[in-house]
N, CA, C and O atoms as CSV, one atom per row, in Angstrom:
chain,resi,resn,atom,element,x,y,z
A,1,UNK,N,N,105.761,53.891,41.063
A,1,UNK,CA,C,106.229,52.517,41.271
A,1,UNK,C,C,107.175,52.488,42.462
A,1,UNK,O,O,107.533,53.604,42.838
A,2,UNK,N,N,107.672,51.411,43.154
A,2,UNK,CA,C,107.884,51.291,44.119
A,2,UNK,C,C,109.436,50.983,43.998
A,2,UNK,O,O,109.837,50.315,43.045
A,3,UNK,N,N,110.224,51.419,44.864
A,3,UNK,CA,C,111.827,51.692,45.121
A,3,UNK,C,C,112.286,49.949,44.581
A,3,UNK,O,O,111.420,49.106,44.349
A,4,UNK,N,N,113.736,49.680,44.462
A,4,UNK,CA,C,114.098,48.774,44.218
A,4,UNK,C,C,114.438,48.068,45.589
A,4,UNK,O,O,114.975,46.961,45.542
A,5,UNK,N,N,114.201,48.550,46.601
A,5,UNK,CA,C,114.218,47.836,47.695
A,5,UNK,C,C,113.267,47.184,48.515
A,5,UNK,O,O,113.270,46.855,49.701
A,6,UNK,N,N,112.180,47.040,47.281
A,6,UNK,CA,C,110.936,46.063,47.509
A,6,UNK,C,C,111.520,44.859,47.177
A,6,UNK,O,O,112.097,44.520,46.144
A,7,UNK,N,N,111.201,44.029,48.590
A,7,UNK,CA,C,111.641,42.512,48.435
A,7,UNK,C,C,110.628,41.800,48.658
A,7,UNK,O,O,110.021,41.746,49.728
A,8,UNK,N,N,110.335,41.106,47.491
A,8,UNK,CA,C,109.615,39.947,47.621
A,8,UNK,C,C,109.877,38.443,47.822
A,8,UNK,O,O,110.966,37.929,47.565
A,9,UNK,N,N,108.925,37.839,48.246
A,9,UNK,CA,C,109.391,35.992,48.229
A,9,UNK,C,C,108.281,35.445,46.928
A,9,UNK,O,O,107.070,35.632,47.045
A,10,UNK,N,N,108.743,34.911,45.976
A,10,UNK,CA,C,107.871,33.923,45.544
A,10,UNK,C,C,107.434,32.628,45.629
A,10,UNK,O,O,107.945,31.897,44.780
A,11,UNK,N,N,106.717,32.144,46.315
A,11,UNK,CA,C,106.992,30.533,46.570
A,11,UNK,C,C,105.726,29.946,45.870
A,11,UNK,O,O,104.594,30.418,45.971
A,12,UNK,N,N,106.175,28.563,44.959
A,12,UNK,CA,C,105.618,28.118,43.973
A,12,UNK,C,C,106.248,26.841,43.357
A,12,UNK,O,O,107.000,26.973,42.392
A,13,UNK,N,N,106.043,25.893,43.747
A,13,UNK,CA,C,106.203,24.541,43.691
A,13,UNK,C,C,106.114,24.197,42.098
A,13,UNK,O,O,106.394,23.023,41.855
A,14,UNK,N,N,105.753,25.050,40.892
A,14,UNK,CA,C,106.191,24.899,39.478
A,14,UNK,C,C,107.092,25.904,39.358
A,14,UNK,O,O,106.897,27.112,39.496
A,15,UNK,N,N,108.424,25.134,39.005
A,15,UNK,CA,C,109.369,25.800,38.862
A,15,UNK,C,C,109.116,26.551,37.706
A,15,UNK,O,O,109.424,27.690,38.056
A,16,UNK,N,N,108.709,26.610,36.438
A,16,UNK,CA,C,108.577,27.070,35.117
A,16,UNK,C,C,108.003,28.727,35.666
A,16,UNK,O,O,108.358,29.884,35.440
A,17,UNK,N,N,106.756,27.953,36.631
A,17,UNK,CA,C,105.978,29.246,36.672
A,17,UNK,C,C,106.767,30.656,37.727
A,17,UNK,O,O,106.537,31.859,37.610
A,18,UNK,N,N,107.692,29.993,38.690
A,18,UNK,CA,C,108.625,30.647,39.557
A,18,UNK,C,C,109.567,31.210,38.930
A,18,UNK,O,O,109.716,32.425,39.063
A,19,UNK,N,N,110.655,30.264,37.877
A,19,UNK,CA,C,111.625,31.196,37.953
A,19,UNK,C,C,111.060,32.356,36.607
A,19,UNK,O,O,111.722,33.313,36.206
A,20,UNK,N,N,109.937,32.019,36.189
A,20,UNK,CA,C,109.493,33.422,34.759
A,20,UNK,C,C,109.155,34.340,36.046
A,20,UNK,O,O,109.960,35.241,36.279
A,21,UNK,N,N,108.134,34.209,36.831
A,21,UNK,CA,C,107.587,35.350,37.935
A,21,UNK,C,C,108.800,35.927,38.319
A,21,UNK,O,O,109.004,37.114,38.066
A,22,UNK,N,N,109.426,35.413,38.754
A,22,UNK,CA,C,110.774,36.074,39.621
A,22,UNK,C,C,111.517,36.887,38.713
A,22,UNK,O,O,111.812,38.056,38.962
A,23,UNK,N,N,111.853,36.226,37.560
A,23,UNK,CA,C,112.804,37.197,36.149
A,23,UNK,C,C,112.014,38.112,36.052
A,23,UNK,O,O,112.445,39.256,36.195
A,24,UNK,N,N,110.661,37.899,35.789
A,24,UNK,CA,C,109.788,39.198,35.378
A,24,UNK,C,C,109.925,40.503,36.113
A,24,UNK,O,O,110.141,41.607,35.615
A,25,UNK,N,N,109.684,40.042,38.002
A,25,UNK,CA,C,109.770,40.819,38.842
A,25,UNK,C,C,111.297,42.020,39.030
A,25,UNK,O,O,111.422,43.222,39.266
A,26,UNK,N,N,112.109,41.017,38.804
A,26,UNK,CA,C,113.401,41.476,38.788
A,26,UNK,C,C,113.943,42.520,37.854
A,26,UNK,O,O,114.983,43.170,37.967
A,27,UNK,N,N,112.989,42.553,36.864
A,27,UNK,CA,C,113.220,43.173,35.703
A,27,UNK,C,C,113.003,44.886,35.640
A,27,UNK,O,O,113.434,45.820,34.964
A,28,UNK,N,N,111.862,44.638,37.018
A,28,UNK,CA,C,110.858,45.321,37.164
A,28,UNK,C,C,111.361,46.498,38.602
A,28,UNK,O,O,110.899,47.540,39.068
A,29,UNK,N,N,112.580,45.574,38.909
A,29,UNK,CA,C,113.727,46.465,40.125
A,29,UNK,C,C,113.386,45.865,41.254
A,29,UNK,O,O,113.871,46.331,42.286
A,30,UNK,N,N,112.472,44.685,41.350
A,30,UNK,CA,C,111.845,44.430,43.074
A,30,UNK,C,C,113.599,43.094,42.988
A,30,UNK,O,O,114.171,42.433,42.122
A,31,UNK,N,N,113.738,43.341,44.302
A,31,UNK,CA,C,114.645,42.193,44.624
A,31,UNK,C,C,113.658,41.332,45.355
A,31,UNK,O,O,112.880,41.489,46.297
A,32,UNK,N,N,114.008,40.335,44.525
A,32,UNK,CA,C,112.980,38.969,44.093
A,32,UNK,C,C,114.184,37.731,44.508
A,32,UNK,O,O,115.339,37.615,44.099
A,33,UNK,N,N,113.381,36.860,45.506
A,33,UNK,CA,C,113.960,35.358,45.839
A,33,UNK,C,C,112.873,34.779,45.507
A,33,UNK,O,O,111.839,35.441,45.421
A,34,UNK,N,N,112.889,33.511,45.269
A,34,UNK,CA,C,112.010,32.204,45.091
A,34,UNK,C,C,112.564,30.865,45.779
A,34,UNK,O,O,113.692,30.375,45.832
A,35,UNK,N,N,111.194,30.433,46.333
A,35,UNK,CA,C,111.784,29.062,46.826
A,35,UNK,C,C,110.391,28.014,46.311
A,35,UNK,O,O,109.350,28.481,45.849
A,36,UNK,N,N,110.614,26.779,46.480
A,36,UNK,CA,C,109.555,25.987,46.003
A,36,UNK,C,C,108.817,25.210,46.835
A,36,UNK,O,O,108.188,24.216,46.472
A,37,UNK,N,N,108.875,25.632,47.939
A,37,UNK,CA,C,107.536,25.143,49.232
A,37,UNK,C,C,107.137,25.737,50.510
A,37,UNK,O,O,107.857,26.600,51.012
A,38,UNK,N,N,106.359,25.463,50.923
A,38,UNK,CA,C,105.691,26.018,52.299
A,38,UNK,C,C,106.833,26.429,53.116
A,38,UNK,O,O,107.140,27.609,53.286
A,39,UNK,N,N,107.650,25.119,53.775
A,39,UNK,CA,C,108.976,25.189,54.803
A,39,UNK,C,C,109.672,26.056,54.202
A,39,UNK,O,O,109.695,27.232,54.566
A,40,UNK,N,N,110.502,25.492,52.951
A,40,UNK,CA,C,111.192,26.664,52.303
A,40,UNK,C,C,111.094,28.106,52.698
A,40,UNK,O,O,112.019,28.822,53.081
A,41,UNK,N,N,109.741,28.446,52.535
A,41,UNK,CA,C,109.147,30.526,52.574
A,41,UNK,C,C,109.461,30.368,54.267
A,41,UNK,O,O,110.295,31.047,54.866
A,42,UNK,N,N,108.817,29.583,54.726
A,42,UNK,CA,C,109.085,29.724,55.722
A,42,UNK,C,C,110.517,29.865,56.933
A,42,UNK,O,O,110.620,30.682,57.848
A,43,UNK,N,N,111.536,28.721,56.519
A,43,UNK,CA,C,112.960,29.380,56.620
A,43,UNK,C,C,113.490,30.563,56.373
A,43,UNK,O,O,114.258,31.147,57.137
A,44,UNK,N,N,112.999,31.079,55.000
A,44,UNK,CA,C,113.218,32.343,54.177
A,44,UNK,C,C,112.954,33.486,55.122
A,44,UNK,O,O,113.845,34.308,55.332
A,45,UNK,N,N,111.933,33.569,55.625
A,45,UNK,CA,C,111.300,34.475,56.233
A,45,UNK,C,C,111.770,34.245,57.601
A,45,UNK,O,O,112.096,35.370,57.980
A,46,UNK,N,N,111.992,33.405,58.570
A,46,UNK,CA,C,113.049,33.432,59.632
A,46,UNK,C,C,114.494,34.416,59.560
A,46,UNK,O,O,114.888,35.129,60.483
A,47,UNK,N,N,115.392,34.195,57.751
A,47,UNK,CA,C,116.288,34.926,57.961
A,47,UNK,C,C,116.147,36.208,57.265
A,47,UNK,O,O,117.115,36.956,57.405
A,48,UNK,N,N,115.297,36.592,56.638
A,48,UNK,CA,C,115.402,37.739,55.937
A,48,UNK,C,C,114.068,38.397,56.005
A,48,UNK,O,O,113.118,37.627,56.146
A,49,UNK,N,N,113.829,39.578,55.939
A,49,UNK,CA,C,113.098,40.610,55.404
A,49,UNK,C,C,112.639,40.778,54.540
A,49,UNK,O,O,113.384,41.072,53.605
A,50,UNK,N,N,111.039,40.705,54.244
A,50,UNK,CA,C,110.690,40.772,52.649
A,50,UNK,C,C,109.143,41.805,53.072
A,50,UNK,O,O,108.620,41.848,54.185
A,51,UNK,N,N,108.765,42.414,52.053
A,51,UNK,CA,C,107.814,43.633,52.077
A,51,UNK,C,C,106.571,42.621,51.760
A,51,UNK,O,O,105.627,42.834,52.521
A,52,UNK,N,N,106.382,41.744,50.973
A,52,UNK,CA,C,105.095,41.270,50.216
A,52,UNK,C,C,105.482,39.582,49.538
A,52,UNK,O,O,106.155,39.384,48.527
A,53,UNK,N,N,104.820,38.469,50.451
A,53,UNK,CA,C,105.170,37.221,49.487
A,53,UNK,C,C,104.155,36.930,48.729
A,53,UNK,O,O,103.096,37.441,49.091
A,54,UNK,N,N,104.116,36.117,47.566
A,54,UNK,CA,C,103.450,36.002,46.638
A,54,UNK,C,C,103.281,34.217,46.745
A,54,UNK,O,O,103.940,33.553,45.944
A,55,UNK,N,N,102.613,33.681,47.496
A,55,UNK,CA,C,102.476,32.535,47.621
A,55,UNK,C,C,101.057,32.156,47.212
A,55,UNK,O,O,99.926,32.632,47.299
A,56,UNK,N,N,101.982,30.485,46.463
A,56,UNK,CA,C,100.739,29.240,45.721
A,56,UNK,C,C,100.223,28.744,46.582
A,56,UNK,O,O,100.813,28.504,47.635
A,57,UNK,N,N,98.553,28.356,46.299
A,57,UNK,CA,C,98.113,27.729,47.465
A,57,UNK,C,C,98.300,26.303,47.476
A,57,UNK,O,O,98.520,25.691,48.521
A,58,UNK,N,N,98.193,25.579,45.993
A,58,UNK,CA,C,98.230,24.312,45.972
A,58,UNK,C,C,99.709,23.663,45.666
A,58,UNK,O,O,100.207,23.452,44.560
A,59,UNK,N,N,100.212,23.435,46.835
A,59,UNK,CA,C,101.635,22.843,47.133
A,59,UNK,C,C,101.540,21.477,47.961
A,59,UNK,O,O,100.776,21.376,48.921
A,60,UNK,N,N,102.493,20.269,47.464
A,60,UNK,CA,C,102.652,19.554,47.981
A,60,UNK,C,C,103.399,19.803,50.096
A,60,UNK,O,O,104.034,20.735,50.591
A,61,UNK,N,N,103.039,18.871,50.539
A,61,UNK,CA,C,103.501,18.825,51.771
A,61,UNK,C,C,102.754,19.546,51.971
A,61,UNK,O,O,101.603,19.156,51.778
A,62,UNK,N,N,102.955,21.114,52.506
A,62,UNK,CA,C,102.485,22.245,53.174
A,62,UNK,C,C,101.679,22.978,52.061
A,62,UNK,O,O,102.243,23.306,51.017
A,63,UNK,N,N,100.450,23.218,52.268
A,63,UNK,CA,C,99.797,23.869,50.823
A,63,UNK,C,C,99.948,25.403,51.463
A,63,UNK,O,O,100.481,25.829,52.488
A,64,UNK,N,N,99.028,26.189,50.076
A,64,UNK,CA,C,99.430,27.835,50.774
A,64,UNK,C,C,98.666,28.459,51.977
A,64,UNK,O,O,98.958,29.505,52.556
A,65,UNK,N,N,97.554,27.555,52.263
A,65,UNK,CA,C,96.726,28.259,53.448
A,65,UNK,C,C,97.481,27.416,54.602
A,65,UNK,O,O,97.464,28.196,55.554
A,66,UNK,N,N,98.017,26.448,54.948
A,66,UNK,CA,C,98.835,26.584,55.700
A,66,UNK,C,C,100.119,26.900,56.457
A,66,UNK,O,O,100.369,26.836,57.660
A,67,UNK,N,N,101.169,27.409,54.975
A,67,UNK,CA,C,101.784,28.044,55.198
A,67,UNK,C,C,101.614,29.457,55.381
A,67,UNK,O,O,102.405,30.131,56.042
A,68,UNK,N,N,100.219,30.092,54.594
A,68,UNK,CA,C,100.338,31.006,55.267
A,68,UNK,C,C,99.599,31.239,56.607
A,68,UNK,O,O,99.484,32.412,56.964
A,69,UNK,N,N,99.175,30.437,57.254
A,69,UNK,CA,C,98.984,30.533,59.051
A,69,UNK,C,C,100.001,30.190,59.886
A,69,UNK,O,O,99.907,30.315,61.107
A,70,UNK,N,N,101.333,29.606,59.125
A,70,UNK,CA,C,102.400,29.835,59.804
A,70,UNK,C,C,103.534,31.120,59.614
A,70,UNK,O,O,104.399,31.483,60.411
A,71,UNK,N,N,103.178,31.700,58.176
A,71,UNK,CA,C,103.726,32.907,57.797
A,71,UNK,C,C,103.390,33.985,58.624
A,71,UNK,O,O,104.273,34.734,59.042
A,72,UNK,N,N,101.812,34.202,59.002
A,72,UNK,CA,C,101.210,34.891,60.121
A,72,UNK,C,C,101.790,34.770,61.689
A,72,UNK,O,O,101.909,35.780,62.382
A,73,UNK,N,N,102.054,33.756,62.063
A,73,UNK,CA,C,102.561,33.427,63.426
A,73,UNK,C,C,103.749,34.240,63.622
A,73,UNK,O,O,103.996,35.042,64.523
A,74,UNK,N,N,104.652,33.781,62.309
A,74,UNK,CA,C,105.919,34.548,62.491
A,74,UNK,C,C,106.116,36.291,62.614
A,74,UNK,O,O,106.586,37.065,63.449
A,75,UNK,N,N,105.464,36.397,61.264
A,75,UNK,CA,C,104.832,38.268,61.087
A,75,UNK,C,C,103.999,38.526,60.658
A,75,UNK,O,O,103.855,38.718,59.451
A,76,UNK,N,N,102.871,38.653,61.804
A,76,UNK,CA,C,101.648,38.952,61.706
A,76,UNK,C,C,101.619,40.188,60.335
A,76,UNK,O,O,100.656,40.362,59.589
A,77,UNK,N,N,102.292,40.569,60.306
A,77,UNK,CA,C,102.095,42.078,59.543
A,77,UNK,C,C,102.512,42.192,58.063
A,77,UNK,O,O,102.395,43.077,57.215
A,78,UNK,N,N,103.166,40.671,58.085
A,78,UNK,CA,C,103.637,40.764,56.382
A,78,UNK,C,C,102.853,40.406,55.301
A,78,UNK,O,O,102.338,39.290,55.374
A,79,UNK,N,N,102.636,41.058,54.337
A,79,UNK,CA,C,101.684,41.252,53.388
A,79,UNK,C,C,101.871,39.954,52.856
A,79,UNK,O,O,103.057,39.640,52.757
A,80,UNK,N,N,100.919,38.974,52.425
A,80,UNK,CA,C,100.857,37.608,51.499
A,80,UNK,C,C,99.920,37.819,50.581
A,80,UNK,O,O,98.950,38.470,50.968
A,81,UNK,N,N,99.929,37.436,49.410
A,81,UNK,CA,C,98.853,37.554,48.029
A,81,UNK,C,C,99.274,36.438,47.987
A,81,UNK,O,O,100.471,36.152,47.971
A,82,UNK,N,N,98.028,35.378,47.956
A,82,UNK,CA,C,97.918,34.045,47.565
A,82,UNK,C,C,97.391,33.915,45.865
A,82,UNK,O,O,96.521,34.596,45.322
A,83,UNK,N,N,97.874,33.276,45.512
A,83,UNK,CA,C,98.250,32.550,43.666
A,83,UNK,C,C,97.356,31.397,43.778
A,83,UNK,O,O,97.561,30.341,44.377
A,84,UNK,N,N,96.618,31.663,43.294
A,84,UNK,CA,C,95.780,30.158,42.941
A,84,UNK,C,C,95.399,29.975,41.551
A,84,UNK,O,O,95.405,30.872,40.707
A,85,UNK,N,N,95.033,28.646,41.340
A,85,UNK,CA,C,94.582,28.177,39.664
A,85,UNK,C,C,93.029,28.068,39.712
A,85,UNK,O,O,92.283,28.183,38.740
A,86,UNK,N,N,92.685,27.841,40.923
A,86,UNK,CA,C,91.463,27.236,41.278
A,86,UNK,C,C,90.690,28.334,42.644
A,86,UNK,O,O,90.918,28.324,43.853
A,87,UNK,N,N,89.492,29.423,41.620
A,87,UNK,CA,C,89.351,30.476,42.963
A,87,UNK,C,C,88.064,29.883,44.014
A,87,UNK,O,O,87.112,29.205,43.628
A,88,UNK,N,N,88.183,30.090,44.664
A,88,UNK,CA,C,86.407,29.690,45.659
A,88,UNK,C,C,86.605,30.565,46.518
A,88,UNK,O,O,87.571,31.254,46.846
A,89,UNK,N,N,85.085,30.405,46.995
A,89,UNK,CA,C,84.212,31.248,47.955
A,89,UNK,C,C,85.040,30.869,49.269
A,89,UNK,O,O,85.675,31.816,49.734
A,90,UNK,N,N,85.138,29.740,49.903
A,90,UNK,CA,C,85.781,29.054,50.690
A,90,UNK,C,C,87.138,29.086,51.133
A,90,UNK,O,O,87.391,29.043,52.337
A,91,UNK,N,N,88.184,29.170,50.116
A,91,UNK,CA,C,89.545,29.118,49.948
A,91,UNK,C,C,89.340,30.766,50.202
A,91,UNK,O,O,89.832,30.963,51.313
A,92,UNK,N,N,88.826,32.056,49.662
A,92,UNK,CA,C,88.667,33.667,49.773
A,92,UNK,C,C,88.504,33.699,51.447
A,92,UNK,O,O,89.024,34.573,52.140
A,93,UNK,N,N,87.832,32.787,51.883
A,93,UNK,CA,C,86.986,32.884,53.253
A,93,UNK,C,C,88.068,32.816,54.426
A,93,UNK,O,O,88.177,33.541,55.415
A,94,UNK,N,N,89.033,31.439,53.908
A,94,UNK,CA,C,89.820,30.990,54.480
A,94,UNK,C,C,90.744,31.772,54.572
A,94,UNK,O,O,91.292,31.866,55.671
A,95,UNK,N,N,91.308,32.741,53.239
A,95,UNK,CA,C,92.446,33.270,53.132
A,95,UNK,C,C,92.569,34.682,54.160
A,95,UNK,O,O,93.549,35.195,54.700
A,96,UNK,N,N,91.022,35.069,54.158
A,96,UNK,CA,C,90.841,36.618,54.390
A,96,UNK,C,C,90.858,36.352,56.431
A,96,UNK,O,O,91.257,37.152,57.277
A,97,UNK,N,N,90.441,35.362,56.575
A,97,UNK,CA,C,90.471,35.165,57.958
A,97,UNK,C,C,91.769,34.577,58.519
A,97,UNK,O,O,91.795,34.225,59.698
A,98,UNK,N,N,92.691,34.470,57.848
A,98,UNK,CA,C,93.953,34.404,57.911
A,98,UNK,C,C,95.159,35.092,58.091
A,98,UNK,O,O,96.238,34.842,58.627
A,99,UNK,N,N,94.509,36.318,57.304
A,99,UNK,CA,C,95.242,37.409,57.225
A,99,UNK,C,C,95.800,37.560,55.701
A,99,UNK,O,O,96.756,38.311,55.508
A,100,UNK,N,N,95.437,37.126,55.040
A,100,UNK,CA,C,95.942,36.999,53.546
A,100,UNK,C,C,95.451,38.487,53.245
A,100,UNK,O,O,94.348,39.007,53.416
A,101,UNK,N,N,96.704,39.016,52.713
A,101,UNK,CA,C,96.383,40.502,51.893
A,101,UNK,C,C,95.236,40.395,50.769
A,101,UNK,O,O,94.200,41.058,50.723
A,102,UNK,N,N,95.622,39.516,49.978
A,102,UNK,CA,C,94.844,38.952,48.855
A,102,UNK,C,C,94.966,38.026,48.116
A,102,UNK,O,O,95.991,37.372,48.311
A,103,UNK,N,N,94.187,37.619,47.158
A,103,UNK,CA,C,94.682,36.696,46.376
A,103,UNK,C,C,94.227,36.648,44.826
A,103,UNK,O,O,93.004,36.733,44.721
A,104,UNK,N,N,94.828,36.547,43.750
A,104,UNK,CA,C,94.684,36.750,42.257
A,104,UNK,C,C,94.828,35.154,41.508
A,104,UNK,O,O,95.643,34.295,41.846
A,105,UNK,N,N,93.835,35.039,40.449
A,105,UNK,CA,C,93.853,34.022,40.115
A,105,UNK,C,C,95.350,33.355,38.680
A,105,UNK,O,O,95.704,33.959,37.667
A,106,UNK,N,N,95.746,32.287,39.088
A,106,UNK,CA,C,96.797,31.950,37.617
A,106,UNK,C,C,95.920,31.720,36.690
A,106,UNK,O,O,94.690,31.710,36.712
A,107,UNK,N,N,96.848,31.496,35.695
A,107,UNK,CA,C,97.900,32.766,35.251
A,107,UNK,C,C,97.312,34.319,35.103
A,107,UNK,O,O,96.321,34.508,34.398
A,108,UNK,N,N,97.905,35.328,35.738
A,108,UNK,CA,C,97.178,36.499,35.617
A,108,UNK,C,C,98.153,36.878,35.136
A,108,UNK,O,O,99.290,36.429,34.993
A,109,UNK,N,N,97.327,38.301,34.725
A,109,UNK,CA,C,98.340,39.641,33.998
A,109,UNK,C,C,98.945,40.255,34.518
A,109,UNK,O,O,98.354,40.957,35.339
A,110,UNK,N,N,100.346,40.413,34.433
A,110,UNK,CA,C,101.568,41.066,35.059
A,110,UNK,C,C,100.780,42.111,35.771
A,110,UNK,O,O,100.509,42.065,36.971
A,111,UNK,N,N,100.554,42.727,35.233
A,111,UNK,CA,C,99.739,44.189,35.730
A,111,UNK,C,C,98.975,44.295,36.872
A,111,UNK,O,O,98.922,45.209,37.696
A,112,UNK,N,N,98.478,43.401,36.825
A,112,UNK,CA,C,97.015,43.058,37.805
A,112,UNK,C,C,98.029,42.681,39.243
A,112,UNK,O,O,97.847,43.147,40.367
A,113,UNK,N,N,98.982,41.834,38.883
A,113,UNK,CA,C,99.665,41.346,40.317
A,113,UNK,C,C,100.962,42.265,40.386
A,113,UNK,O,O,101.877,41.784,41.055
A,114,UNK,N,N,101.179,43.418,39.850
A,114,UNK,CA,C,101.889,44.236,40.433
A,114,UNK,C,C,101.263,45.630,40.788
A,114,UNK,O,O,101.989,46.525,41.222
A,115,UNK,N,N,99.865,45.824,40.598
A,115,UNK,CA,C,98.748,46.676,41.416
A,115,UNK,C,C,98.319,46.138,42.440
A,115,UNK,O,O,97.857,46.769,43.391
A,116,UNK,N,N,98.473,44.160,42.339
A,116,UNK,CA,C,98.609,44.127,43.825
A,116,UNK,C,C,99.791,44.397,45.196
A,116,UNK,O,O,99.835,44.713,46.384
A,117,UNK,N,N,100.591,44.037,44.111
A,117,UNK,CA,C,101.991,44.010,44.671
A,117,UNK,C,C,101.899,45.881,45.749
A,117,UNK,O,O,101.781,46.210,46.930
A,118,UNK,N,N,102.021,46.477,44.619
A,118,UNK,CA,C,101.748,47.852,44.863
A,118,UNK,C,C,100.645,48.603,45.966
A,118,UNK,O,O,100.949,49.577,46.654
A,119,UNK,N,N,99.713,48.134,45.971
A,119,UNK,CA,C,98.832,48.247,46.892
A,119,UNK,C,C,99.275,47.654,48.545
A,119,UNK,O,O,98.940,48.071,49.654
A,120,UNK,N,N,100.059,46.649,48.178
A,120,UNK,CA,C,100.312,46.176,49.881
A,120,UNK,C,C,101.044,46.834,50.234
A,120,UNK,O,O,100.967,47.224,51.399
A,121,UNK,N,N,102.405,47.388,49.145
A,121,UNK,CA,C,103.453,47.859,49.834
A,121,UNK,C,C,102.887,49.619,49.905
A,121,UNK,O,O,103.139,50.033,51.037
A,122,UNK,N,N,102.373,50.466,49.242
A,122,UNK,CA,C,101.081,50.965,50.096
A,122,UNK,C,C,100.953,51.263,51.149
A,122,UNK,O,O,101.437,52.263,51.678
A,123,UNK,N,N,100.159,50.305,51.732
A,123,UNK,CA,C,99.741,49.932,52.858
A,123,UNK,C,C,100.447,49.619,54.141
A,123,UNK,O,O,100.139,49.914,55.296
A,124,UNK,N,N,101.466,48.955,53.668
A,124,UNK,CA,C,102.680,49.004,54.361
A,124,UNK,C,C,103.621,50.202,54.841
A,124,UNK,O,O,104.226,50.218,55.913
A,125,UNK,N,N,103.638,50.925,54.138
A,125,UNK,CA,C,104.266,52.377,54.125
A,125,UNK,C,C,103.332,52.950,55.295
A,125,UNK,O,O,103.831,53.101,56.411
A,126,UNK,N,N,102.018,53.266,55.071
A,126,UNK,CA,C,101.148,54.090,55.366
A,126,UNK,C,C,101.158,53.417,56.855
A,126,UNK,O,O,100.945,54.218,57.765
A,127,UNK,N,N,101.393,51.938,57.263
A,127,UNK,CA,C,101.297,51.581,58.584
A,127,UNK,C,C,102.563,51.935,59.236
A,127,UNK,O,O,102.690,52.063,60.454
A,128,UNK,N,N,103.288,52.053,58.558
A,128,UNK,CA,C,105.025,53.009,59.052
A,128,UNK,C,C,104.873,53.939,59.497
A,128,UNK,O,O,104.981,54.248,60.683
A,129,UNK,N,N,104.568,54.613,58.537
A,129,UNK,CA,C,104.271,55.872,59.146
A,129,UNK,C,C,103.847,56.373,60.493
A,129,UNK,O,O,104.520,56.850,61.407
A,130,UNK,N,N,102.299,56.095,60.364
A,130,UNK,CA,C,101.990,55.991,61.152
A,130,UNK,C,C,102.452,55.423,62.861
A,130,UNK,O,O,102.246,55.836,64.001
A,131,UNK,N,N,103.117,54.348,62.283
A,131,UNK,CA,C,103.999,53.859,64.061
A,131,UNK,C,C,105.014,54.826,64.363
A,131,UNK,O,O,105.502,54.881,65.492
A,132,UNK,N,N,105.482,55.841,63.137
A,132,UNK,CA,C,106.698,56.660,63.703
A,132,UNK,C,C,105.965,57.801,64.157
A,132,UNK,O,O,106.358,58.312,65.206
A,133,UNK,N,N,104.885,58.349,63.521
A,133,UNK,CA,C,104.196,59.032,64.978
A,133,UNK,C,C,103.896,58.763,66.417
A,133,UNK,O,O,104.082,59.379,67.466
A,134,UNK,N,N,103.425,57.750,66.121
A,134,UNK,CA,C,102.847,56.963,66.973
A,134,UNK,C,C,103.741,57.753,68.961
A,134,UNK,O,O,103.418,57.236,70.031
């Protein structure tokens, strides 16, 4: 499992479903913020550092495929797992050509979205690495 200095963002416009994800996460040693919209993650991520966000797609104002093509602009390189209620062929299509790490359907099993969680940061490591050879 991964150090307690895995920081995540959760952003998720049902608060019920945010602040349980976030307690859960926290529980779990990741230092965990939550905010409840597109702009929001997006400020967030202007001032701080986070390994992996966990963003909803269906949000008022800014939904999640457009915040995350502005999440991309900022850091191309930061891992996003998109949260949806509702999966399609289309929305997968959209996400993956976006740059979306991945995406898991609500409500899922803790487990399932912290093997994703786990897998990006992973991946993340392994692209570290690699640049310090580099």
């Amino acid at each position: 499992m991964m150090s307690t200095l895995s920081r995540i963002l959760v952003v998720d416009d049902e608060e019920a479903f945010r602040t349980a994800l976030t307690a859960r996460l926290k529980v779990r040693g990741f230092d965990t913020t939550a905010v409840g919209t597109g702009r929001e993650a997006l400020d967030e991520i202007k001032k701080t550092s986070y390994d992996v966000i966990l963003l909803d797609i269906k949000m008022p104002e800014m939904n999640g495929i457009e915040a995350l093509a502005e999440i991309k602009k900022i850091n191309p390189l930061l891992d996003v797992i998109i949260l949806t209620g509702h999966a399609s062929v289309d929305a997968a299509v959209e996400i993956t050509k976006l740059g979306g790490y991945d995406y898991v359907l609500k409500p899922c099993p803790l487990d399932e979205l912290l093997g994703k969680i786990e897998e990006a940061h992973e991946k993340k490591m392994a692209r570290e690495k690699r640049n310090l050879k580099a």
